[in-house]
ChimeraX commands (.cxc) that place a marker at each C-alpha (Angstrom):
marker #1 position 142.58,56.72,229.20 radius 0.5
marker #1 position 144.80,54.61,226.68 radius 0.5
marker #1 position 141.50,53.44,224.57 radius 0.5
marker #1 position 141.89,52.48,220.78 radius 0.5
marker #1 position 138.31,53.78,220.22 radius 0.5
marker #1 position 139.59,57.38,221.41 radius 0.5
marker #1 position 143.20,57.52,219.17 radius 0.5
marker #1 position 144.53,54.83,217.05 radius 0.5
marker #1 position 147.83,55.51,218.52 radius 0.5
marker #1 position 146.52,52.70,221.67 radius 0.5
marker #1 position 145.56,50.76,218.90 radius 0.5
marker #1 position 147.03,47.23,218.38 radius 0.5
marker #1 position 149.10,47.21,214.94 radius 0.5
marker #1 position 150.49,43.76,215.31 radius 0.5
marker #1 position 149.65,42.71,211.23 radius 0.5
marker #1 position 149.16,46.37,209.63 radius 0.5
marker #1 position 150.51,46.77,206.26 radius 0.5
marker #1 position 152.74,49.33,205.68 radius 0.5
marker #1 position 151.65,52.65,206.48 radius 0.5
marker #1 position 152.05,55.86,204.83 radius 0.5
marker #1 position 150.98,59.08,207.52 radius 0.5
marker #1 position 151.05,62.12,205.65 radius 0.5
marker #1 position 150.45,65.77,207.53 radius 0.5
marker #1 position 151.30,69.64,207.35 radius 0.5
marker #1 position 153.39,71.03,209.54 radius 0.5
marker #1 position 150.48,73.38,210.30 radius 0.5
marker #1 position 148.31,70.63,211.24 radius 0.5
marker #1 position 146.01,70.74,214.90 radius 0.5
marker #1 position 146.76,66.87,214.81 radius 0.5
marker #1 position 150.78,66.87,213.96 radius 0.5
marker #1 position 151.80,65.41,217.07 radius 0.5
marker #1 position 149.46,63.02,217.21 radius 0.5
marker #1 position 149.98,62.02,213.80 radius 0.5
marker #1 position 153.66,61.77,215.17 radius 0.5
marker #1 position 152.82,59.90,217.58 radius 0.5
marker #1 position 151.11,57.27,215.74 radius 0.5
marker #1 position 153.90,56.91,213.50 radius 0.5
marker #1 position 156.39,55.93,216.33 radius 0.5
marker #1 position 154.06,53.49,217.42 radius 0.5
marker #1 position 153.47,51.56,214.17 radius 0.5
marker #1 position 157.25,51.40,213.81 radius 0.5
marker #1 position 157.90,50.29,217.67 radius 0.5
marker #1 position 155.26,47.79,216.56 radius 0.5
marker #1 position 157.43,46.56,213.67 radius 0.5
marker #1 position 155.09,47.80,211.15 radius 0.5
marker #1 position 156.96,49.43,208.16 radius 0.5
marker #1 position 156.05,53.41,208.14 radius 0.5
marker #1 position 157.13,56.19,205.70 radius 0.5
marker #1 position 155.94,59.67,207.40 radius 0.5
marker #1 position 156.29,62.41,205.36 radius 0.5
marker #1 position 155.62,66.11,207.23 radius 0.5
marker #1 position 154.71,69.19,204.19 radius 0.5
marker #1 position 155.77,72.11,205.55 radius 0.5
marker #1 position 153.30,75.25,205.59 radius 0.5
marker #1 position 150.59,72.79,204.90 radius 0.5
marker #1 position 147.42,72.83,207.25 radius 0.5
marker #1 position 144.93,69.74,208.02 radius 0.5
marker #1 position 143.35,68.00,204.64 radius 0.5
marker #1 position 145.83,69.44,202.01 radius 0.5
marker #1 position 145.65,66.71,199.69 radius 0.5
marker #1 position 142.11,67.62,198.93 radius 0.5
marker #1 position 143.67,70.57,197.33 radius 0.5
marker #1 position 145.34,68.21,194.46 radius 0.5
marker #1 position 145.51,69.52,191.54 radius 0.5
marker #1 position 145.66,72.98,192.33 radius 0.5
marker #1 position 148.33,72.82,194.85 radius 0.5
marker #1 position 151.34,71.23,193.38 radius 0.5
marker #1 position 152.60,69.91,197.02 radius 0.5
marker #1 position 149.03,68.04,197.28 radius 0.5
marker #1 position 149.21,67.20,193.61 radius 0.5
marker #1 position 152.65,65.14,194.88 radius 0.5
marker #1 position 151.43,63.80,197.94 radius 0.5
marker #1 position 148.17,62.34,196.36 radius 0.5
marker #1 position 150.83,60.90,193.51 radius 0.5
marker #1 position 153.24,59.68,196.42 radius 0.5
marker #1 position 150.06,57.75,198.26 radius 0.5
marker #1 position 148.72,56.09,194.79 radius 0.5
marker #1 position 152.41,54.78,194.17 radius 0.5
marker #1 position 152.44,53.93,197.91 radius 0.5
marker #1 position 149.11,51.73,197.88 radius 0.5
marker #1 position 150.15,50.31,194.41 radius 0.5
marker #1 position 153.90,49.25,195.28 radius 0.5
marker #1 position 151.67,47.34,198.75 radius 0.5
marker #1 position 149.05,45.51,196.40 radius 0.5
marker #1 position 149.26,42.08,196.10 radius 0.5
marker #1 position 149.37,40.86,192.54 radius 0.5
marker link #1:1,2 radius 0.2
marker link #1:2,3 radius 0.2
marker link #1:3,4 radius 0.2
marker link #1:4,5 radius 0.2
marker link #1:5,6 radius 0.2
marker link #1:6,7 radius 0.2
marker link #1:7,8 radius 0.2
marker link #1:8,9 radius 0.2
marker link #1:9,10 radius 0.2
marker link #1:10,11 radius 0.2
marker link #1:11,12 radius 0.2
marker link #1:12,13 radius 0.2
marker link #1:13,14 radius 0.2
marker link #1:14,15 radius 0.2
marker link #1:15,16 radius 0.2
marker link #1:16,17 radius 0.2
marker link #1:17,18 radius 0.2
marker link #1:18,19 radius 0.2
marker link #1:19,20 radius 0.2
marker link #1:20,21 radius 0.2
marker link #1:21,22 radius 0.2
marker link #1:22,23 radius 0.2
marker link #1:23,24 radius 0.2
marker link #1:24,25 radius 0.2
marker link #1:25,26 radius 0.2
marker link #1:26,27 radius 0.2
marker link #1:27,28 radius 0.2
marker link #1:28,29 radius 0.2
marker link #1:29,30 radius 0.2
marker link #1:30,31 radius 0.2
marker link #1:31,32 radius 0.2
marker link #1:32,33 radius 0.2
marker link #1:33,34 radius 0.2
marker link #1:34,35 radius 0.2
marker link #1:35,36 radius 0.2
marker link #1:36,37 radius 0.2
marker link #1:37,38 radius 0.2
marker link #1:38,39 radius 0.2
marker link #1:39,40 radius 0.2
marker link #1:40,41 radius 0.2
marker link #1:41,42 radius 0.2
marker link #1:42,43 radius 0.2
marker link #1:43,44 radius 0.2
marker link #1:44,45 radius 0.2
marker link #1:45,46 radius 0.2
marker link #1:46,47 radius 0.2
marker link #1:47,48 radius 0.2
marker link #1:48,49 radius 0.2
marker link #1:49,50 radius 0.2
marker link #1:50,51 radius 0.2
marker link #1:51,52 radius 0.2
marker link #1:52,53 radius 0.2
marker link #1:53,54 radius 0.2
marker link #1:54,55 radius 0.2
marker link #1:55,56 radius 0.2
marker link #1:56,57 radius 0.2
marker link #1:57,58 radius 0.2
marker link #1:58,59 radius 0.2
marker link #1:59,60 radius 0.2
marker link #1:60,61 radius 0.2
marker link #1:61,62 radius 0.2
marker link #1:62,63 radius 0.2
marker link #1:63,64 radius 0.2
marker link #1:64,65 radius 0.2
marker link #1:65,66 radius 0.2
marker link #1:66,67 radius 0.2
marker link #1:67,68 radius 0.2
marker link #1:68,69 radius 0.2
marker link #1:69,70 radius 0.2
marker link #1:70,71 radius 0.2
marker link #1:71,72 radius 0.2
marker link #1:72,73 radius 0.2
marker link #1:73,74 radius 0.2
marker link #1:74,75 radius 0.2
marker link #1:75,76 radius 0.2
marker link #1:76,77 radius 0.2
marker link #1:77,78 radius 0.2
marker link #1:78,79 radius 0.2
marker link #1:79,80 radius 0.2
marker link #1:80,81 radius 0.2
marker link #1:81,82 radius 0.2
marker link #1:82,83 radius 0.2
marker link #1:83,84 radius 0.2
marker link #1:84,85 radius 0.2
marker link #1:85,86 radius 0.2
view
């Protein structure tokens, strides 16, 4: 079943800003999240994906004490900034 409601990946992004997908390479959902970055891009959407290795589902929670999720939490604030409209 190719249903939106089940994975984003059947989703429509037709008008999606650009996307920043962040996982671990330890992550249950890493090929999905793979596979939702290669459809955003085949949808023309502009998509930075950035795999951490060793890291495991959620990291970025552990900002601040983890200097990897410190930087990704920094590399999604400057992400969403550089995207707002002034």
């Amino acid at each position: 079943m190719r249903n939106p409601l089940l994975s984003p990946v059947f989703g429509n992004f037709q008008g999606l800003p650009p996307l920043l997908i962040q996982v671990g390479s330890q992550e249950i959902l890493l090929n999905d999240a793979e596979r939702l970055a290669r459809a955003a891009r085949e949808a023309g959407v502009q998509t930075q994906f950035e795999v951490f290795n060793s890291l495991w589902h959620v990291f970025q929670v552990h900002s601040g004490q983890l200097d990897r999720a410190t930087a990704a939490v920094q590399t999604a604030g400057e992400h969403i900034r550089g995207h707002l409209a002034d």
